[in-house]
mmCIF file of the C-alpha atoms, coordinates in Angstrom:
data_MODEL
# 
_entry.id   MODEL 
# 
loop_
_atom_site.group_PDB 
_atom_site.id 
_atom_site.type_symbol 
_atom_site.label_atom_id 
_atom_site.label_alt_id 
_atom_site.label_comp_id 
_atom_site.label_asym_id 
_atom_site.label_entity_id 
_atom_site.label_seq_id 
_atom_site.pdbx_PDB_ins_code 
_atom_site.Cartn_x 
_atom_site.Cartn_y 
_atom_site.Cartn_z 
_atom_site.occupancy 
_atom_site.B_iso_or_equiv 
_atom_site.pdbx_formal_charge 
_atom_site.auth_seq_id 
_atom_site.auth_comp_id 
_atom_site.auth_asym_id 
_atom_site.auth_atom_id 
_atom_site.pdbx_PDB_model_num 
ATOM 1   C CA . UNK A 1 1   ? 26.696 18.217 10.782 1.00 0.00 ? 1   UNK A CA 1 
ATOM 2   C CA . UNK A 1 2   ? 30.159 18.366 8.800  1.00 0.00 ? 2   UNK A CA 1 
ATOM 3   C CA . UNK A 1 3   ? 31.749 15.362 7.032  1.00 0.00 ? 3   UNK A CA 1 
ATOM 4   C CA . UNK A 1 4   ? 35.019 15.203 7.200  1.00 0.00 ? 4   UNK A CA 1 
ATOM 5   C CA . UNK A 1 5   ? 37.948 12.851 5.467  1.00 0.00 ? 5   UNK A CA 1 
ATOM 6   C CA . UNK A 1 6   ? 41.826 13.442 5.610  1.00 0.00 ? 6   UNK A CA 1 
ATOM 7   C CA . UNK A 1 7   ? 44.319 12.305 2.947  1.00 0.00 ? 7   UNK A CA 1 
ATOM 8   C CA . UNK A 1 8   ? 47.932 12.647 1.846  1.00 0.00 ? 8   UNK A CA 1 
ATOM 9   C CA . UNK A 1 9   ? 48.993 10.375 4.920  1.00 0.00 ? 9   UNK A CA 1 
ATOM 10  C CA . UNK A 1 10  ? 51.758 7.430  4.123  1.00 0.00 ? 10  UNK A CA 1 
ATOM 11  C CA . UNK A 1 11  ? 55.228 6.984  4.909  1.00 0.00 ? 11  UNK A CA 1 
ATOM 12  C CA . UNK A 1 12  ? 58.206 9.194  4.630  1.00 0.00 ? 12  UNK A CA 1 
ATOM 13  C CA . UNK A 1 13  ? 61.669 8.981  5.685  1.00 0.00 ? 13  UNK A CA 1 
ATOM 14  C CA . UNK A 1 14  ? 62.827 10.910 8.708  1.00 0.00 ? 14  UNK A CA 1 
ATOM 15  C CA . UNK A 1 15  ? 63.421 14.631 7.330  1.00 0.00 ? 15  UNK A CA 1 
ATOM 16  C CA . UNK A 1 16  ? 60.647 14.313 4.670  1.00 0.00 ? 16  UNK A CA 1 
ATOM 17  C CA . UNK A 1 17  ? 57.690 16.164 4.431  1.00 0.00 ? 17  UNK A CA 1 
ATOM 18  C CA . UNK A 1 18  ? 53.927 15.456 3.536  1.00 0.00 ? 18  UNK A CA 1 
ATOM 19  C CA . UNK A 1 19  ? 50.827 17.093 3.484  1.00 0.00 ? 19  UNK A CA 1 
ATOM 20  C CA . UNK A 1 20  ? 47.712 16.277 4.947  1.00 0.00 ? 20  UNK A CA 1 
ATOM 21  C CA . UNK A 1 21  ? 44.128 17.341 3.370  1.00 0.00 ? 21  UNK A CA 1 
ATOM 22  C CA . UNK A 1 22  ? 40.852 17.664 5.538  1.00 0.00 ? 22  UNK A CA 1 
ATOM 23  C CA . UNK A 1 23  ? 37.787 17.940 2.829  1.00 0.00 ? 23  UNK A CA 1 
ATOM 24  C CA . UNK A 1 24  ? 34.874 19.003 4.727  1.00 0.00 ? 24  UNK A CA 1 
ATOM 25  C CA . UNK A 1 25  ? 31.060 18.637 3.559  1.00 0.00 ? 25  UNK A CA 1 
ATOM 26  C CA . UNK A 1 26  ? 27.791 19.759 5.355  1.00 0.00 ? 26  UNK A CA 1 
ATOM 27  C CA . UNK A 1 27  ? 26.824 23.069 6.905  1.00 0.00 ? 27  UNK A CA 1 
ATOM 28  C CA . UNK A 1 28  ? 28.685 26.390 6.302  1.00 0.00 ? 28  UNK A CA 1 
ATOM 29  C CA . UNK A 1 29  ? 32.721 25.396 6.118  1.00 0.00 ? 29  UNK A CA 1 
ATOM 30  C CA . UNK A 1 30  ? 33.554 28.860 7.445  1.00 0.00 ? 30  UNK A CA 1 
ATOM 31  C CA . UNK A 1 31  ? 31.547 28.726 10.276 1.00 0.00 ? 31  UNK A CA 1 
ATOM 32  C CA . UNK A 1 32  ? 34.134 26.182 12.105 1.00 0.00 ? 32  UNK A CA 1 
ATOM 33  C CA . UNK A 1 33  ? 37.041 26.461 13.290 1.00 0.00 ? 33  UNK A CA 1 
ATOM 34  C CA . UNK A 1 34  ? 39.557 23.378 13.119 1.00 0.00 ? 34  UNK A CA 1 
ATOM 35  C CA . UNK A 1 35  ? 42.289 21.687 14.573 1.00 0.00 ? 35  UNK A CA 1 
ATOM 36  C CA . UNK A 1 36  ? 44.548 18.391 13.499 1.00 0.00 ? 36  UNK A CA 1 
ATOM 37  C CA . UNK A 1 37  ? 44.885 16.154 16.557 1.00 0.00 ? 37  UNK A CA 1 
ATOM 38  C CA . UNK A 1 38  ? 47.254 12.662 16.367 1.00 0.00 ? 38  UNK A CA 1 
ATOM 39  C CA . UNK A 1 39  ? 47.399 9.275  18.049 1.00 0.00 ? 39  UNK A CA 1 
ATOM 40  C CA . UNK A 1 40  ? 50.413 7.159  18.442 1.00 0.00 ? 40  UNK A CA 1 
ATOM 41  C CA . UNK A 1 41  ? 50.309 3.967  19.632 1.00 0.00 ? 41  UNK A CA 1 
ATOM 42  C CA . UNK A 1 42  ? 49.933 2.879  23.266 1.00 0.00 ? 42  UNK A CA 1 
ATOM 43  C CA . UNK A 1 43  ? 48.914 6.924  23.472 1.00 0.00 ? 43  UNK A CA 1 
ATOM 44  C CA . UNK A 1 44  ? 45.918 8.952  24.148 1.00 0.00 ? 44  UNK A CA 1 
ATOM 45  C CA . UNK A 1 45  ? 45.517 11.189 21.257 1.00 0.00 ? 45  UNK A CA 1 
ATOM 46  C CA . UNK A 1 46  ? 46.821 14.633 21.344 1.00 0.00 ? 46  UNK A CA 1 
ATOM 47  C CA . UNK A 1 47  ? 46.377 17.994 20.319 1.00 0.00 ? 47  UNK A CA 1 
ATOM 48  C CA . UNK A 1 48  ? 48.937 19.467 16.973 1.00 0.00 ? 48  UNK A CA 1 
ATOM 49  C CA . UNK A 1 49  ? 47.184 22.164 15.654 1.00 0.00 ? 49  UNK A CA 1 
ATOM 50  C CA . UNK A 1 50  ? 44.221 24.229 15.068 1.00 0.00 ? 50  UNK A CA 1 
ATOM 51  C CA . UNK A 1 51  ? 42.788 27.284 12.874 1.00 0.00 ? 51  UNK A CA 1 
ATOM 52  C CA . UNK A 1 52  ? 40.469 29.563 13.601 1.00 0.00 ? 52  UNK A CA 1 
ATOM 53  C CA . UNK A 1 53  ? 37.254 30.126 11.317 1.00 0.00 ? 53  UNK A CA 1 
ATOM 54  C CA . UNK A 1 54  ? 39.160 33.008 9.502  1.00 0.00 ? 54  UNK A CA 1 
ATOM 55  C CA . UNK A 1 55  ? 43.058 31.184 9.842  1.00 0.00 ? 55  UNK A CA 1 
ATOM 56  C CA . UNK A 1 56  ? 44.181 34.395 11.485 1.00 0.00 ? 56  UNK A CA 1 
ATOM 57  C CA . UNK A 1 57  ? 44.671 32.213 14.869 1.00 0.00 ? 57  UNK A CA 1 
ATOM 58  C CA . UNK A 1 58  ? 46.872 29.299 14.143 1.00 0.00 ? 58  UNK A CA 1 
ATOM 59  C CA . UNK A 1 59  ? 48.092 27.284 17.882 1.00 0.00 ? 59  UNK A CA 1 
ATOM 60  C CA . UNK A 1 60  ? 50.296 24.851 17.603 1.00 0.00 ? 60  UNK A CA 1 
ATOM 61  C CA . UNK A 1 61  ? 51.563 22.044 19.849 1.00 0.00 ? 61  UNK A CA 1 
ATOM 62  C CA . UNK A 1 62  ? 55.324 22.712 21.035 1.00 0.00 ? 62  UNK A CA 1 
ATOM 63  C CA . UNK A 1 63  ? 56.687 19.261 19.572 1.00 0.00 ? 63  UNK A CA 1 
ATOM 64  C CA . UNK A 1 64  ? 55.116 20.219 16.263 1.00 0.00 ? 64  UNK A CA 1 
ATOM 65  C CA . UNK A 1 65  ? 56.245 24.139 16.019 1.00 0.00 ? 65  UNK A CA 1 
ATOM 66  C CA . UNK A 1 66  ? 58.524 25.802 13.372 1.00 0.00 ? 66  UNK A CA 1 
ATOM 67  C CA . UNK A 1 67  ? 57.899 22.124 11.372 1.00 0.00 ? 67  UNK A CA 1 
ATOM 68  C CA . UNK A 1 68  ? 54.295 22.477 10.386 1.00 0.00 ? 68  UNK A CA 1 
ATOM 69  C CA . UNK A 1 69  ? 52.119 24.446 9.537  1.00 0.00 ? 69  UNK A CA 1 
ATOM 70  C CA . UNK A 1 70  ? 48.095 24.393 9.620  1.00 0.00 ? 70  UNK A CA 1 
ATOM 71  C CA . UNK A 1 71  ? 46.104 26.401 6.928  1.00 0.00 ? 71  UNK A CA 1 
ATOM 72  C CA . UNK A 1 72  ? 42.787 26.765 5.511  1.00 0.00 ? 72  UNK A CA 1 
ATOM 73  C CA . UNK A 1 73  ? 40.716 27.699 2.062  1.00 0.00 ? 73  UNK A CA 1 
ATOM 74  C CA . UNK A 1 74  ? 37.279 28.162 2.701  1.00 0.00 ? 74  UNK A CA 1 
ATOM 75  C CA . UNK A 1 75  ? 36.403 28.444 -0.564 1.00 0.00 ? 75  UNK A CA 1 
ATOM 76  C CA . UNK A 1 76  ? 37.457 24.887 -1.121 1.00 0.00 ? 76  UNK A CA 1 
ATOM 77  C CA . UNK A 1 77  ? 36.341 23.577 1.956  1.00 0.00 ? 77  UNK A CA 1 
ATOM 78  C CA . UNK A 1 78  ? 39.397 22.328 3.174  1.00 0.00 ? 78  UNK A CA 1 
ATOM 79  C CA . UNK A 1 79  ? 42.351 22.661 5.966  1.00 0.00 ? 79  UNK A CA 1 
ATOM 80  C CA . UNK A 1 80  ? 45.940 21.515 5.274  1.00 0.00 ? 80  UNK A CA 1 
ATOM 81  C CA . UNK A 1 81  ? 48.702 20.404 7.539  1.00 0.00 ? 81  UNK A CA 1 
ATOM 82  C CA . UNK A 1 82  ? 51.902 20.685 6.235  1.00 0.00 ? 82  UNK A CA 1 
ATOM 83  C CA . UNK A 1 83  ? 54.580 18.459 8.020  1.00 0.00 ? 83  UNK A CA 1 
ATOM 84  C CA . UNK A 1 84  ? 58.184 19.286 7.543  1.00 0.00 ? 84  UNK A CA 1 
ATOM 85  C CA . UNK A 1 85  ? 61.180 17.822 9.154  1.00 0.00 ? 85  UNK A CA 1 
ATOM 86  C CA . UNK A 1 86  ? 59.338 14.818 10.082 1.00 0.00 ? 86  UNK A CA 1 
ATOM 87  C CA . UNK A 1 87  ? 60.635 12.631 12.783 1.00 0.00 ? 87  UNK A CA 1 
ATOM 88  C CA . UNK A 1 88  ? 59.742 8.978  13.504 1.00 0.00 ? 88  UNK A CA 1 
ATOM 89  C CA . UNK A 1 89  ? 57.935 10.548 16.769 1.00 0.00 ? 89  UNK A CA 1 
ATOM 90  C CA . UNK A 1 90  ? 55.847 11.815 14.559 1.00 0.00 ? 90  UNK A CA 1 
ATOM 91  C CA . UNK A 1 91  ? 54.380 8.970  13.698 1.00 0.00 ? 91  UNK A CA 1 
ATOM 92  C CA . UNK A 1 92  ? 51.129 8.655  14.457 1.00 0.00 ? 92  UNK A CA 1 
ATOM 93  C CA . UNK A 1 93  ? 47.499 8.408  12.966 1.00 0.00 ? 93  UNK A CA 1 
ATOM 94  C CA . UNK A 1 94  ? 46.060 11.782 12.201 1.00 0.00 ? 94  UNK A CA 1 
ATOM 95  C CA . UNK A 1 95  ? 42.878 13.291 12.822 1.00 0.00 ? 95  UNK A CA 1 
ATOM 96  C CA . UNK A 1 96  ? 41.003 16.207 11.439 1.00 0.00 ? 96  UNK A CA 1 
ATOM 97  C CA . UNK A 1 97  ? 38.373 18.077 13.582 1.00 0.00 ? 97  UNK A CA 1 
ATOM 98  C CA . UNK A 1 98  ? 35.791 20.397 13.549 1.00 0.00 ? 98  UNK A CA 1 
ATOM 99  C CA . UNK A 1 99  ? 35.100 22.354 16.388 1.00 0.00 ? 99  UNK A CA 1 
ATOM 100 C CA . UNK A 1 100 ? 31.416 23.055 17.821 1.00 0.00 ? 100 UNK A CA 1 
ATOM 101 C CA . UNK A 1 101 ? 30.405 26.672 16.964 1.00 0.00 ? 101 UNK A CA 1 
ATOM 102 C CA . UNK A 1 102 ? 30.734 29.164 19.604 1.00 0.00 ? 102 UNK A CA 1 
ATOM 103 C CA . UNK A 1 103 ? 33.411 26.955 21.801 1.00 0.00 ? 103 UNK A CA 1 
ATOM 104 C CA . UNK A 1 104 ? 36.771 27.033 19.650 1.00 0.00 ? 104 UNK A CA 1 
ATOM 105 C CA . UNK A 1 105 ? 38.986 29.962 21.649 1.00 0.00 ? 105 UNK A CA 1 
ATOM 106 C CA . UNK A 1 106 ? 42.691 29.937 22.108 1.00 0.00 ? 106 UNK A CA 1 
ATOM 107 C CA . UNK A 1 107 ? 42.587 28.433 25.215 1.00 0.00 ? 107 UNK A CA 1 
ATOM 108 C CA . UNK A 1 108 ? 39.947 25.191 24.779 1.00 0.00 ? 108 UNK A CA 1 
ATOM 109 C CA . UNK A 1 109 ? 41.790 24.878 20.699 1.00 0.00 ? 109 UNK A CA 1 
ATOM 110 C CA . UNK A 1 110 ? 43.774 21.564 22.183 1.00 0.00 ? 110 UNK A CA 1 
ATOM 111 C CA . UNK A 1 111 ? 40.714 20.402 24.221 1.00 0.00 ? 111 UNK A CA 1 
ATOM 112 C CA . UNK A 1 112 ? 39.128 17.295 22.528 1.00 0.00 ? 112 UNK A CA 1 
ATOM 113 C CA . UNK A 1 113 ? 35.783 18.404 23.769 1.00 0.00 ? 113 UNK A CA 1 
ATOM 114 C CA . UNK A 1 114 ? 36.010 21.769 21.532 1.00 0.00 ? 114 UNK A CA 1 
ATOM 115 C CA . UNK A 1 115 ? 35.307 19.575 18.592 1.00 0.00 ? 115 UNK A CA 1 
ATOM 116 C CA . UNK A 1 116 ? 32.483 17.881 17.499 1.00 0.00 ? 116 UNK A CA 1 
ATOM 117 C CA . UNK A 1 117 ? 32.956 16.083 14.027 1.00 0.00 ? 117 UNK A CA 1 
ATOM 118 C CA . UNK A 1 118 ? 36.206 14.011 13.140 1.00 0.00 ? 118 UNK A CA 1 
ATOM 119 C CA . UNK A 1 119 ? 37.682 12.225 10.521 1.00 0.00 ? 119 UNK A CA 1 
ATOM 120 C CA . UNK A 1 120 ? 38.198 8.612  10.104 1.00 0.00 ? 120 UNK A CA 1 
ATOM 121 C CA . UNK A 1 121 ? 42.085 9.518  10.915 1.00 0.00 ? 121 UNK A CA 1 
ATOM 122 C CA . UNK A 1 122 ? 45.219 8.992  8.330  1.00 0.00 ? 122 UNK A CA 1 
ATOM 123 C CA . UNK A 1 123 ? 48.209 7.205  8.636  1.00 0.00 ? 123 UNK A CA 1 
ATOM 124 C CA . UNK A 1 124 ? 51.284 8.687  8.768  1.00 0.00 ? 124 UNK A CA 1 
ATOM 125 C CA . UNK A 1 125 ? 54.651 6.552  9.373  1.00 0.00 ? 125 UNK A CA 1 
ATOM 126 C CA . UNK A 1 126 ? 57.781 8.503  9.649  1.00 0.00 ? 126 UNK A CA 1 
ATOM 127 C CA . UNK A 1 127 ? 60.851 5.357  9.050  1.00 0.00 ? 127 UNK A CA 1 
ATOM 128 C CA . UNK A 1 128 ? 64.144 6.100  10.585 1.00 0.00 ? 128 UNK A CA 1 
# 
């Protein structure tokens, strides 16, 4: 089983940038890939980003590409997702994710069923 808890959410003017942090605790770190998913609200959650267990793999969503950026350091147990040139329809609560072993490929990363541990979520309010 892998804990996980975001931070670094808050609000930022449209343009800014933050950072999100995804700590993860439990089994092996390395052995998961992971992905960043987001809810607005009034929405069904959606897909952002993902990493593979090594970070060579990175797919993003097509609202969120050439603005952020997902990485990894396994020795710290943690994934990143770096959000520049925010826009206020990026606002949204943010989840981290762990997928389950053996399902995360490039084609199920943005299925919600490819993961198996989440966060708590993290606000993140982007003003206009």
């Amino acid at each position: 089983q892998v804990q996980l808890v975001e931070s670094g959410g808050g609000l930022v003017q449209a343009g800014g940038s933050l950072r999100l942090s995804c700590a993860a605790s439990g089994r092996t770190f390395s052995s998961n890939a992971m992905g960043w998913f987001r809810q607005a609200p009034g929405k069904e959650r959606e897909f952002v980003a993902a990493i593979s267990r090594s970070g060579r793999n990175t797919p993003y969503a097509d609202s969120v590409k050439d603005r952020f950026t997902i990485s990894r350091d396994n020795a710290k147990n943690l994934v990143y997702l770096q959000m520049n040139s925010l826009k206020p329809e990026d606002t949204a609560v943010y989840y981290c994710a762990a997928a389950k072993v053996n399902s995360w490929y490039i084609w199920t990363a943005s299925k919600d069923r490819t993961y198996g541990n989440w966060g708590q979520g993290n606000q993140v309010t982007v003003s206009s």
